[in-house]
C-alpha positions as CSV (number, residue, x, y, z in Angstrom):
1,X,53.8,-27.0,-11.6
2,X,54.6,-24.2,-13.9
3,X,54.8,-20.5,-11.9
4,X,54.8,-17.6,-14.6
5,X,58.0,-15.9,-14.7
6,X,58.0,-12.2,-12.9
7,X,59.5,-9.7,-15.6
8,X,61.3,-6.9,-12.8
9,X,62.4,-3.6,-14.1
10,X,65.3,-3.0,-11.2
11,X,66.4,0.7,-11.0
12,X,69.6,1.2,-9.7
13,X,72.9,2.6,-10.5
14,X,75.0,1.3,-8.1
15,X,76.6,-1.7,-10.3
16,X,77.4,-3.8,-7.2
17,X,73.7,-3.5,-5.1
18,X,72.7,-3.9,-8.9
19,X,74.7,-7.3,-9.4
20,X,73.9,-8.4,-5.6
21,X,69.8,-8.1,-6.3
22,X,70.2,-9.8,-9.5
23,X,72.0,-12.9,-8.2
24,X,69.6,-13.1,-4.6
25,X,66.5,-13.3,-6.8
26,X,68.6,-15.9,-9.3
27,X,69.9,-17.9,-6.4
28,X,66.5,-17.9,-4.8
29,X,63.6,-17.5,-7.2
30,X,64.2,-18.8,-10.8
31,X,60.8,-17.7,-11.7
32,X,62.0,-13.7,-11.8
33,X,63.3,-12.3,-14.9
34,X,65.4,-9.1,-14.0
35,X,65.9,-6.2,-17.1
36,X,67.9,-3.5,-15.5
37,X,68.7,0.3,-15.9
38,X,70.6,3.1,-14.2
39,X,68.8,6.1,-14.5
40,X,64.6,7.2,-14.5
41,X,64.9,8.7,-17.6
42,X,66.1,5.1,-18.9
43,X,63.3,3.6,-16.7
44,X,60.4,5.9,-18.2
45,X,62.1,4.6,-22.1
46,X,61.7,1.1,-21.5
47,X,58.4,0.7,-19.7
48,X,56.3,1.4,-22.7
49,X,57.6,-1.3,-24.5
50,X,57.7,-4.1,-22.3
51,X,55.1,-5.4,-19.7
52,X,56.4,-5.2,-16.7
53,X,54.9,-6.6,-13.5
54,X,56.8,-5.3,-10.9
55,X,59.2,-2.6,-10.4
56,X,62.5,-2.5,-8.3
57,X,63.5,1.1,-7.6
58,X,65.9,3.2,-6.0
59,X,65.2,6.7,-4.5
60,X,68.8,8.1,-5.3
61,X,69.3,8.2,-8.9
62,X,71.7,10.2,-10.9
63,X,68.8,11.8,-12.8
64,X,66.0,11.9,-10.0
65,X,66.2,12.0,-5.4
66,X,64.2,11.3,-3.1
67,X,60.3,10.8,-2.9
68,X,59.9,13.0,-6.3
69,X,61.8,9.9,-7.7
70,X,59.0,7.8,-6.9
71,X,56.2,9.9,-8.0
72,X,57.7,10.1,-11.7
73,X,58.2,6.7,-11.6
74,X,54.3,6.4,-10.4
75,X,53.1,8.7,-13.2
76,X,54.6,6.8,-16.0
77,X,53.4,3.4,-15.0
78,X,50.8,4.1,-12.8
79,X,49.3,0.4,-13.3
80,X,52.9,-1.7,-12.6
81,X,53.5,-1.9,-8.6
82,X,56.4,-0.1,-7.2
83,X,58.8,-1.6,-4.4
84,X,61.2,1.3,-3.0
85,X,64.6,-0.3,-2.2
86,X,66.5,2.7,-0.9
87,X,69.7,3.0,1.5
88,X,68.4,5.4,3.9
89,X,67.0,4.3,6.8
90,X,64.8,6.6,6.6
91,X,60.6,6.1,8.5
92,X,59.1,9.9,7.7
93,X,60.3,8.7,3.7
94,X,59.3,5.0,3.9
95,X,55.9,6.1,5.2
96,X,55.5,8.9,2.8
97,X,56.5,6.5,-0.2
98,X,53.7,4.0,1.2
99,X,51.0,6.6,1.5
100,X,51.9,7.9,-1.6
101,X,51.6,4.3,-3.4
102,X,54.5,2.5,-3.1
103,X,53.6,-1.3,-2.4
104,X,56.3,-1.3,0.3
105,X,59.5,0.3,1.4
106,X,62.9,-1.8,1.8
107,X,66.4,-0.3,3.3
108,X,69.6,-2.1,1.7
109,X,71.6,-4.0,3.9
110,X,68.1,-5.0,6.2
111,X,67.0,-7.2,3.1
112,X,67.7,-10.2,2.8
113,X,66.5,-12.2,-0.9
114,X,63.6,-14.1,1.0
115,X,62.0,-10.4,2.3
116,X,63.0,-9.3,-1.0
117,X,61.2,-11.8,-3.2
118,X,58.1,-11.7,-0.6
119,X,57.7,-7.9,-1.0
120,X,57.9,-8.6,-4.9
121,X,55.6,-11.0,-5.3
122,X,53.0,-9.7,-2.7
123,X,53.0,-6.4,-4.6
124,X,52.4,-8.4,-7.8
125,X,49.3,-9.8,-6.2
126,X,48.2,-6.7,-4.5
127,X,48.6,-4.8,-8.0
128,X,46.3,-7.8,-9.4
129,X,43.5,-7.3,-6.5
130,X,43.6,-3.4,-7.0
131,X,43.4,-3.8,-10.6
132,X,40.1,-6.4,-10.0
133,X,38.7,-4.2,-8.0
134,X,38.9,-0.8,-10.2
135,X,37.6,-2.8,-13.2
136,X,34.6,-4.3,-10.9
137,X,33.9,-1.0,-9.7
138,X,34.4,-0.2,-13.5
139,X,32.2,-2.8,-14.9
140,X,29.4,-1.8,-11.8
141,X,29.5,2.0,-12.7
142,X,28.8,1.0,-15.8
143,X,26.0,-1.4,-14.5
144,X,24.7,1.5,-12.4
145,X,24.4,4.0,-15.7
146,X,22.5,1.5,-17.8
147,X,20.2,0.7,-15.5
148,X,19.4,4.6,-14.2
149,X,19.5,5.3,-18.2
150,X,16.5,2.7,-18.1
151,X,14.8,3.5,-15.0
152,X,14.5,7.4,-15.7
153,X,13.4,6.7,-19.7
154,X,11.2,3.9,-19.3
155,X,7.3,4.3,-19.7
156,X,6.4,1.5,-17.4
157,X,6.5,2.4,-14.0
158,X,9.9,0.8,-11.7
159,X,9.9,1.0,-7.9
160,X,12.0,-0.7,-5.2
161,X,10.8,-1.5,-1.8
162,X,12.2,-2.5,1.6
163,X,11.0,-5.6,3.8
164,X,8.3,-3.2,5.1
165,X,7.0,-2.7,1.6
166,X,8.1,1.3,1.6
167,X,9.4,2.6,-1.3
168,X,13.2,3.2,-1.6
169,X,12.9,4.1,-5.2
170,X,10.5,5.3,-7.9
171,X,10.9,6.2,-11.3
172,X,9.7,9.4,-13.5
173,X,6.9,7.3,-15.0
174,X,5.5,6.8,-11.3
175,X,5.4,10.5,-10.6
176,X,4.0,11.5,-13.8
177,X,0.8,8.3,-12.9
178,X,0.2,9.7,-9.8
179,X,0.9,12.7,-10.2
180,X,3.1,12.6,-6.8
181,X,6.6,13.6,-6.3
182,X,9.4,10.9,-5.6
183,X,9.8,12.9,-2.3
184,X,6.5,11.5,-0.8
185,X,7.1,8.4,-2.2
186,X,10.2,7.5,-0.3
187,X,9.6,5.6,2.6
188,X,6.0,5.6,2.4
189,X,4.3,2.3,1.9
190,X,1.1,2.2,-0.5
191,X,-1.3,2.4,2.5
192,X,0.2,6.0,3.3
193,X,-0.2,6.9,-0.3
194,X,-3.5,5.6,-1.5
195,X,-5.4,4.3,1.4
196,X,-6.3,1.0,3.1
197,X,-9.0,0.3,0.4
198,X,-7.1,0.3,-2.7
199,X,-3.3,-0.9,-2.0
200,X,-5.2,-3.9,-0.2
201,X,-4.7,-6.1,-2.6
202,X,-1.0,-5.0,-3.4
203,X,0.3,-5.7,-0.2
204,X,-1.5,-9.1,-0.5
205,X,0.7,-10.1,-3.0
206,X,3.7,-8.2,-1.6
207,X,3.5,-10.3,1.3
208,X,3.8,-13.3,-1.2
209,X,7.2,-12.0,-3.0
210,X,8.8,-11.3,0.3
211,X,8.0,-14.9,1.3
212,X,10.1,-15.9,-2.1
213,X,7.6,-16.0,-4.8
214,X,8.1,-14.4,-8.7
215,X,4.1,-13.0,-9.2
216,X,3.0,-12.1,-12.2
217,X,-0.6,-10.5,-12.4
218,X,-3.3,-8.0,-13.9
219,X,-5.5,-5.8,-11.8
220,X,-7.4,-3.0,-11.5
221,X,-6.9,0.1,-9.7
222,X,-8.0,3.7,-9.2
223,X,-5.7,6.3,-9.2
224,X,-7.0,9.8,-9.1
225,X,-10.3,8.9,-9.2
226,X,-9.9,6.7,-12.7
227,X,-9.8,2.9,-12.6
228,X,-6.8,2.2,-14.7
229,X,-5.8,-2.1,-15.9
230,X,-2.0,-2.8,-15.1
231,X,-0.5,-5.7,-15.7
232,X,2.6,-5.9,-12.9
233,X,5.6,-8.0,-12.1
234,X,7.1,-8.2,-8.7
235,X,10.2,-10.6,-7.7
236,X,12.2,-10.9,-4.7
237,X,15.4,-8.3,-4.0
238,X,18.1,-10.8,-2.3
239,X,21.5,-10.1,-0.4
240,X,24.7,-11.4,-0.7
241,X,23.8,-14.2,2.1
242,X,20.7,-14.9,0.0
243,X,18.3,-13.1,2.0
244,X,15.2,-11.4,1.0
245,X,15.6,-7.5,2.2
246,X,12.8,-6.1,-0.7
247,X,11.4,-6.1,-3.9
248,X,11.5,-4.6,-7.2
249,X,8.4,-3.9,-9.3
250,X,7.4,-3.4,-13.0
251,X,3.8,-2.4,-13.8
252,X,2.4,-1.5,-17.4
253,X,-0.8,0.4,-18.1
254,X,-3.0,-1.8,-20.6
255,X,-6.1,0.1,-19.6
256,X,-6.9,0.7,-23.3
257,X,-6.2,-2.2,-24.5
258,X,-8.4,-3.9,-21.9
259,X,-11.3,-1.4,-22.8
260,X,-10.7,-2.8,-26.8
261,X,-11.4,-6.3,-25.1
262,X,-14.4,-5.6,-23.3
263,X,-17.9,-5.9,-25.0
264,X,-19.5,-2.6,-25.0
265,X,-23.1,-3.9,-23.4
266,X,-23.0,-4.4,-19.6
267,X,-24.4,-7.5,-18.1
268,X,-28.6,-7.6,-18.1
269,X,-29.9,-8.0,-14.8
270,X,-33.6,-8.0,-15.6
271,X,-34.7,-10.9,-17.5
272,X,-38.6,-11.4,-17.8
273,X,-38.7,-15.2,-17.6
274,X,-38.8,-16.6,-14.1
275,X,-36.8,-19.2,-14.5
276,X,-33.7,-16.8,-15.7
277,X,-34.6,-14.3,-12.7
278,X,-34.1,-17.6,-9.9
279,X,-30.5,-18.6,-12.1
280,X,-29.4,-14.8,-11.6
281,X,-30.3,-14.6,-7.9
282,X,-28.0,-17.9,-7.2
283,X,-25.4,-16.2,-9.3
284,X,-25.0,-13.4,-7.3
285,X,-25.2,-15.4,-4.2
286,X,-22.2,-17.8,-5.7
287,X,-20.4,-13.9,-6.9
288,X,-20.2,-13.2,-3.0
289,X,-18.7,-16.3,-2.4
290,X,-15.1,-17.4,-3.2
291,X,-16.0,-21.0,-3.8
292,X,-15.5,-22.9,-6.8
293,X,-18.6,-22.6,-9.2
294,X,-20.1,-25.5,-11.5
295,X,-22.4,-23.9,-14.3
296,X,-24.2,-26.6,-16.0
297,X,-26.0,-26.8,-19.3
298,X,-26.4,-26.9,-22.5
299,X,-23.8,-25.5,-25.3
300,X,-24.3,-22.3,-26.1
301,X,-26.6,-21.3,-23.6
302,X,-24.7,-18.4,-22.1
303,X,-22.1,-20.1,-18.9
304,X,-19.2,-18.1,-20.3
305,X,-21.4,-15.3,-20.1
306,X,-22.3,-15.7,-16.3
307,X,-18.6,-16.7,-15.3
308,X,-17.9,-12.8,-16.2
309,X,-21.4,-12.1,-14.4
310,X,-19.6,-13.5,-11.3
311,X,-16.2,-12.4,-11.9
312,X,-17.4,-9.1,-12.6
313,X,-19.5,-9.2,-9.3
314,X,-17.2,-10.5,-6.9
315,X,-14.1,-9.0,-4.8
316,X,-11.9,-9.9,-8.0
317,X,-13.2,-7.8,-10.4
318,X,-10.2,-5.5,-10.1
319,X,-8.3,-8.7,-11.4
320,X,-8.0,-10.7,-14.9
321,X,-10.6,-12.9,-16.6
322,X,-9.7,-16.0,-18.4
323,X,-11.4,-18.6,-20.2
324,X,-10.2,-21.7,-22.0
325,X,-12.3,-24.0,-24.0
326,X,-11.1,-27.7,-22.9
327,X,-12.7,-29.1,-25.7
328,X,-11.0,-26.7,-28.1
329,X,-7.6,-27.7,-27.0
330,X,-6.1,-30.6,-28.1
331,X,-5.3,-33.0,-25.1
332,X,-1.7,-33.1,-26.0
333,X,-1.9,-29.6,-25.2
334,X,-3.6,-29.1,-22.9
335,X,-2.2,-29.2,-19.7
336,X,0.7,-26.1,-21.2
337,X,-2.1,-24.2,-22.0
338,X,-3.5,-24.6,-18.4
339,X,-0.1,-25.0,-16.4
340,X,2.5,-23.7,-18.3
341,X,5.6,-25.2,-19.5
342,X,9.0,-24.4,-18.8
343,X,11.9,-23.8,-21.8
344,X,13.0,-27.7,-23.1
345,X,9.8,-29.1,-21.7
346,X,8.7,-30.3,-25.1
347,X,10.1,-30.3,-29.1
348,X,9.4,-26.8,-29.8
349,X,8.9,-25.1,-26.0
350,X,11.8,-22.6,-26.4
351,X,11.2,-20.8,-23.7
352,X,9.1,-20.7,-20.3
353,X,5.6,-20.1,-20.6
354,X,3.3,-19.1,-18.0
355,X,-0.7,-20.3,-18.3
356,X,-3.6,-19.2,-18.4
357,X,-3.9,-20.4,-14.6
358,X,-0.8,-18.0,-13.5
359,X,-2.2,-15.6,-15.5
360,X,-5.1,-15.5,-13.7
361,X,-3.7,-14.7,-10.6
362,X,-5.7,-12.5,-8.2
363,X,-9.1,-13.4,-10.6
364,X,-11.0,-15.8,-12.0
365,X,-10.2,-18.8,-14.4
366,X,-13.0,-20.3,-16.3
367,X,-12.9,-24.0,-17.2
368,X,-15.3,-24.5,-20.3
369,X,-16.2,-27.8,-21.0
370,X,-14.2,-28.9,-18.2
371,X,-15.5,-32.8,-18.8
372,X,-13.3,-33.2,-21.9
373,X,-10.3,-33.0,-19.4
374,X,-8.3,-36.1,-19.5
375,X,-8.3,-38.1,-16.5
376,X,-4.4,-37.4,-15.8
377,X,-4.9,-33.4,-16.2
378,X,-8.0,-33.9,-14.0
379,X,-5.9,-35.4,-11.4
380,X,-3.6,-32.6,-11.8
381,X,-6.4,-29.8,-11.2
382,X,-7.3,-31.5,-7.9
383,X,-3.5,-30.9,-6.7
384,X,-4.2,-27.3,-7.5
385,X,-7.2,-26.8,-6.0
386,X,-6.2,-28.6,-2.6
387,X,-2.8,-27.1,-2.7
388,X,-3.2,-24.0,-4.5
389,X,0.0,-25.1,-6.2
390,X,1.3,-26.7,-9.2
391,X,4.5,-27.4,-11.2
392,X,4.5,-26.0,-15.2
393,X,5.2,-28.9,-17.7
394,X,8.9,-29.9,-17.6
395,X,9.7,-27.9,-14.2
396,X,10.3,-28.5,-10.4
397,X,9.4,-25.4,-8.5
398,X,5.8,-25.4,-6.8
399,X,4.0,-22.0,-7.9
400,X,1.2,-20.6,-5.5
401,X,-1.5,-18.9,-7.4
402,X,-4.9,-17.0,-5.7
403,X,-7.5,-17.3,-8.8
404,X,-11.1,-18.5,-8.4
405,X,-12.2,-21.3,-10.6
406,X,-15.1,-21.5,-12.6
407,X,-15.8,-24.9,-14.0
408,X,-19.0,-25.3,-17.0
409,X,-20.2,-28.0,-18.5
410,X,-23.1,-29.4,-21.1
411,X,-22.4,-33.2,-20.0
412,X,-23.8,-34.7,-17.0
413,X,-20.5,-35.6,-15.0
414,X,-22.5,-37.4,-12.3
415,X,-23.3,-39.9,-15.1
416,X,-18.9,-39.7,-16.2
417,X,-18.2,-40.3,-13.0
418,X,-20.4,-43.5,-12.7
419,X,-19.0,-44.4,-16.3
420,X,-15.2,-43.9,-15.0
421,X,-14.4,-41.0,-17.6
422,X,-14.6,-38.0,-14.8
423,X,-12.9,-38.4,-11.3
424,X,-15.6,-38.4,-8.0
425,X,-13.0,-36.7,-6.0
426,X,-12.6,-33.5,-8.8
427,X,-16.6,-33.6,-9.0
428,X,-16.9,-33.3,-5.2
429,X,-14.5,-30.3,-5.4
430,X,-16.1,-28.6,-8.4
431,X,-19.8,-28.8,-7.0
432,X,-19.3,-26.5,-4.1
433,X,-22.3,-24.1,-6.0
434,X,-23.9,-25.5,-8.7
435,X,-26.0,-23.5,-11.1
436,X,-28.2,-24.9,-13.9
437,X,-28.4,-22.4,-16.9
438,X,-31.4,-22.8,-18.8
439,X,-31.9,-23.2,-22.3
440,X,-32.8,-20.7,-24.5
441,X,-35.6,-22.5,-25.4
442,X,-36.7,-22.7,-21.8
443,X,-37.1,-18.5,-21.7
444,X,-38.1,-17.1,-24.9
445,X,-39.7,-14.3,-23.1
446,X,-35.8,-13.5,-22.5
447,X,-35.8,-13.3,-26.6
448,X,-36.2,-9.5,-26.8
449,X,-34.2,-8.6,-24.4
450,X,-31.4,-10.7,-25.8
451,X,-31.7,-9.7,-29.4
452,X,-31.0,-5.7,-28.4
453,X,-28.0,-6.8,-26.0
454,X,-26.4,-8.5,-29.2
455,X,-27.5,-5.6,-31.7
456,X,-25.7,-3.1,-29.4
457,X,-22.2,-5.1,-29.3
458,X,-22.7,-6.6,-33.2
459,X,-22.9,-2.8,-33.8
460,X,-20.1,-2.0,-31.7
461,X,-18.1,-4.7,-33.3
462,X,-18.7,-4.4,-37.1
463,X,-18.6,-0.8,-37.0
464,X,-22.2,0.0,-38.0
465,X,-23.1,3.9,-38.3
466,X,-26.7,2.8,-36.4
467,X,-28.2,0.1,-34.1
468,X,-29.7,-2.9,-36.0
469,X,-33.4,-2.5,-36.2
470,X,-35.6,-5.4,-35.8
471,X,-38.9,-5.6,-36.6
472,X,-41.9,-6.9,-35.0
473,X,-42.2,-9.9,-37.9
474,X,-38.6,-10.2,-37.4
475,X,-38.7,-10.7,-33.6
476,X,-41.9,-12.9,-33.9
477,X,-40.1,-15.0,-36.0
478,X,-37.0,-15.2,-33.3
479,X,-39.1,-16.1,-30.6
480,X,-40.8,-18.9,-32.0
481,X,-37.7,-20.7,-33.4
482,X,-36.5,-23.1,-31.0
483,X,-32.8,-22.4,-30.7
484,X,-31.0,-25.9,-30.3
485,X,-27.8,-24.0,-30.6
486,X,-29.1,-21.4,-27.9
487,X,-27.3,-18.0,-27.6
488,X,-24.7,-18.6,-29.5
489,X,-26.8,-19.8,-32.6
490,X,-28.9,-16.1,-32.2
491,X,-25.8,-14.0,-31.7
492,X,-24.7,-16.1,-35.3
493,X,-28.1,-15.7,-37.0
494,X,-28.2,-11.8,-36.3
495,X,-24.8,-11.4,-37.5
496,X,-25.0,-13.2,-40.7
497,X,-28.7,-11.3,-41.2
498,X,-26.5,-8.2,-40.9
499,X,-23.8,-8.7,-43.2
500,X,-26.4,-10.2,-46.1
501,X,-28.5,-7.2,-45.2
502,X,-25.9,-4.8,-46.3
503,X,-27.3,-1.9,-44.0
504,X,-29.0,-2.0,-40.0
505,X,-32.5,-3.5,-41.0
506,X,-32.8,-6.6,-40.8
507,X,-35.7,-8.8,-42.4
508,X,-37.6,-12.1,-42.0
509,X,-35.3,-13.1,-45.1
510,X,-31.8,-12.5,-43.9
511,X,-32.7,-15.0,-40.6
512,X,-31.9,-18.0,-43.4
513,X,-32.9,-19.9,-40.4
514,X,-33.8,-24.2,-40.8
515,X,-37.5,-24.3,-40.4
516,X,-36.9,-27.8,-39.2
517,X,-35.6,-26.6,-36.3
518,X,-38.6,-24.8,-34.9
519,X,-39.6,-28.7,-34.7
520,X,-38.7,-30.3,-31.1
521,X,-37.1,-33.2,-31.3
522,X,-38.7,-36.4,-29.6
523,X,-38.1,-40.1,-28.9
524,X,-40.8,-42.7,-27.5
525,X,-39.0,-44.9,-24.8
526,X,-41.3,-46.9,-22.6
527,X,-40.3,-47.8,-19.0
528,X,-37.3,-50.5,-19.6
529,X,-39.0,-53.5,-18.2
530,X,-37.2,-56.1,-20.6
531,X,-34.7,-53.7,-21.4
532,X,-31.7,-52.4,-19.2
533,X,-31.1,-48.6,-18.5
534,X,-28.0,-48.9,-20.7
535,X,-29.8,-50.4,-23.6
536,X,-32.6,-47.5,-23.2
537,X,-29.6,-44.7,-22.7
538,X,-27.8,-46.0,-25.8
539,X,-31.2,-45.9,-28.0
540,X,-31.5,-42.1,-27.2
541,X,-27.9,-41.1,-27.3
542,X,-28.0,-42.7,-31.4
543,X,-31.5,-41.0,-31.5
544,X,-30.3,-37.5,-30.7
545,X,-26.9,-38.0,-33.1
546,X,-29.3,-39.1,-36.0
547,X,-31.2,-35.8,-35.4
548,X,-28.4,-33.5,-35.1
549,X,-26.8,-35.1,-38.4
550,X,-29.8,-34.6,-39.9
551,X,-30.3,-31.0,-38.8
552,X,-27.1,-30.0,-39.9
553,X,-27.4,-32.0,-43.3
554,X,-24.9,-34.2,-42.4
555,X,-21.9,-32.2,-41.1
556,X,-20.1,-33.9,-38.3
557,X,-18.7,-30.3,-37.1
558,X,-22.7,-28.8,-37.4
559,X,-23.7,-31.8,-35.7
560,X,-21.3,-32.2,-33.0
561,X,-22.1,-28.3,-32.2
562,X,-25.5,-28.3,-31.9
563,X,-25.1,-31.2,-29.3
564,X,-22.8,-29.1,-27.7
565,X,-19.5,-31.7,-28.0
566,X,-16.2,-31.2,-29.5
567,X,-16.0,-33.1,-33.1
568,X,-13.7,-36.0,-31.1
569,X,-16.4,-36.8,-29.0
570,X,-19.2,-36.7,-31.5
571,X,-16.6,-39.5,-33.0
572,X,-16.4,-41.4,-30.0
573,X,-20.3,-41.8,-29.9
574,X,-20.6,-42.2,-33.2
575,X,-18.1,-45.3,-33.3
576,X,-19.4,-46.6,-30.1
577,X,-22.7,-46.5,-31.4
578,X,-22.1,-48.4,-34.3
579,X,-23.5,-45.5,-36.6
580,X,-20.2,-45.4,-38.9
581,X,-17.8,-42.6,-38.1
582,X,-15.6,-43.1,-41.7
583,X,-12.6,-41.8,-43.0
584,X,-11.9,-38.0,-42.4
């Protein structure tokens, strides 16, 4: 094995000890290369033009004595160790040499070459661990200065806490929030600061983190009386041995940017029809509850509107609301949308992605059109909600999530169970509280009082200088269409009435509604006593695909939205009926 030659500077003028050194470290250690001189002041010359990693040196020199030898020796090479070879005897100046730096202290005629090349190559190792360590200590004071430069200029707000969740460190953005002083935020916990009430849910999920979980979430909070949207990140502080001894936190302020998202109108609570009144009471019954929700019914009928209904009257309304259209989504996509992916999951995931389920972490998660879930994602959602875990797309690591699902639906998934295309198992877990949402159709007294919820956020949105007025004729003429596209079919109506209106009055003629639609659709089918149910089920399902076709003048998208379906479904019953899908 090749050992890296040693380049020594010996200083010495005594030509014999200088000849005698030269030839023990020859005889004994071929690895040392040995350039000598006589004096300091030759010494102090040749050091800055050769690298030197150890040097040799006598204390009585014709041009320096004693310990003050040393030290000028020291000051010009301050980074080359420094073994003192001397011929006195002497402890008080050995020790003084030492304590002054020297990596060791040798008397001439007690040294033999074996002590001689130990001492030179343990300083040459000692010199390397010193040097290590000053350009760690180096490389962490730098560390150290980059991250206080962040923590004291950042606008998010950065604190540290200890196993018993008290703060160890806060930053200026925390004071200026709270308007408290770091000195009462230091070893307080959040429960000293702000109360039982409000850090509740913090040390909720602080107790998470310091179990080993990464938790990303958005909540709600008051602080000084204000209720102020964060979205926060908190991870695990570890030791040397791996240990958890704290955490670190980041939390943003998107308060504004949540009140851009929010629709101006709060949530109407005083429907005249009866049937609406008896679907709000079980609502708030099922907002009380932290069971999984099944809304039911038809497309368009409002289900997204009542999964905010219950998130916004339940214990997680300081937390996030999300919502993802199933049938929106292609299937291939689906389950990162839902889950997440990790980077180098797919072609084109370059980088970890957390969904909308982790988003929702700490609120609620609505499922829309949950029945066009494939059976494998299905499968997947049961894990979740019997585990309260899952794995993103492409990773390993189990992630624990506290969200509340809402699952809605327009099919009847009894009937895709019994067909095989929804699981039992995933049905039995959804249909803890099921709620039947009624038709618009079903409540026209609810009209009215619809039509000015709408008006107020269409006015709100489009920036109108007034609130729409609607007429008596107008309304009349609202109430008595029959809505096959429900709500969302109004809200579209009044909004294209507004923009061909050109100002906030809105007239019989901007409706541009399809009169054929006032017309209730209807079918004859006799009892099936020569038929079987399928035959009778497969007669309708044909009927009601004719009609939508023809109410939407043959668009496939119009058709397949008034039914309430996503277009690849209106396919599937199209080519199953034999009704002639095409080419697209």
């Amino acid at each position: 094995m090749n050992v890296k030659s040693l380049k020594v500077l010996l200083v010495e003028d005594n030509p014999v000890d200088a000849e005698f050194l030269q030839e023990e470290l020859a005889q004994n250690n071929s690895h040392f290369k040995i350039y000598h001189v006589d004096t300091l002041g030759q010494a102090v010359k040749a050091l800055p033009g050769r690298e030197f990693d150890v040097m040799l040196l006598d204390l009585g020199l014709p041009d320096s004595r004693g310990i003050d030898t040393f030290l000028r020796a020291h000051s010009a090479a301050p980074n080359v160790p420094i073994v003192v070879l001397s011929g006195l005897d002497d402890e008080f100046l050995g020790i003084e040499a030492v304590g002054q730096g020297a990596q060791d202290y040798l008397v001439k005629g007690k040294t033999d070459s074996s002590i001689l090349s130990r001492s030179l190559n343990h300083a040459v190792q000692r010199q390397q661990l010193l040097t290590d360590r000053r350009q760690a200590e180096k490389a962490l004071r730098r560390s150290e200065e980059r991250f206080r430069a962040v923590f004291e200029a950042a606008l998010d707000c950065i604190y540290i806490k200890d196993r018993s969740l008290r703060y160890t460190h806060v930053n200026p953005a925390m004071e200026r929030l709270f308007e408290v002083p770091t000195s009462r935020f230091i070893g307080r916990t959040d429960e000293e600061i702000l109360g039982v009430e409000v850090s509740s849910y913090s040390k909720e999920v602080e107790t998470r983190v310091l179990q080993g979980e990464f938790i990303e979430d958005e909540h709600t909070r008051r602080i000084a009386g204000v209720p102020l949207t964060f979205i926060e990140v908190r991870v695990p502080i570890r030791d040397s041995a791996n240990n958890i001894i704290g955490l670190a936190g980041i939390a943003r302020d998107v308060t504004e940017r949540s009140k851009r998202d929010f629709r101006v109108s709060e949530q109407q609570e005083d429907y005249p029809s009866p049937i609406m009144q008896k679907t709000l009471a079980r609502i708030r019954v099922a907002a009380d509850r932290e069971a999984t929700i099944l809304l039911l019914g038809e497309s368009g009928s409002g289900k997204d509107y009542l999964a905010r209904y219950v998130h916004e009257h339940s214990r997680r309304v300081n937390g996030p609301f999300f919502a993802i259209n199933c049938a929106a989504v292609a299937p291939e996509l689906a389950e990162s949308e839902l889950f997440g992916h990790e980077r180098g999951a797919f072609t084109g995931a370059h980088g970890r992605k957390r969904g909308l389920l982790e988003l929702a972490e700490g609120g609620t998660l609505l499922l829309n059109e949950i029945g066009e879930l494939s059976l494998p994602l299905q499968a997947k959602l049961l894990t979740f909600l019997d585990t309260r875990q899952f794995t993103r797309v492409g990773g390993e690591k189990n992630i624990s999530v506290n969200a509340r699902l809402i699952a809605a639906t327009n099919r009847d998934l009894e009937a895709e169970v019994e067909e095989g295309r929804f699981r039992r198992d995933l049905f039995y877990r959804l249909n803890v509280i099921s709620v039947v949402v009624p038709a618009l159709r079903e409540r026209k007294e609810d009209i009215p009082s619809i039509v000015r919820e709408i008006a107020a956020q269409l006015r709100h949105e489009l920036q109108l200088s007034a609130e729409p007025h609607i007429d008596s004729s107008v309304m009349a003429s609202l109430v008595s269409y029959n809505w096959p596209g429900n709500v969302r079919e109004l809200r579209n109506v009044l909004e294209r009435a507004l923009m061909l209106s050109n100002s906030t009055v809105i007239e019989t003629s901007h409706l541009g509604m399809d009169n054929s639609a006032r017309r209730d659709w209807s079918i004859n089918v006799t009892f099936p006593e020569d038929r079987s149910l399928n035959d009778v089920t497969r007669e309708v399902k044909s009927s009601l695909v004719n009609e939508a076709l023809r109410r939407s003048r043959g668009s496939r998208q119009g058709a397949a939205r008034l039914l309430g379906i996503s277009r690849y479904s209106l396919k599937h019953y199209m080519n199953s009926l034999d009704l002639g899908w095409g080419d697209d």
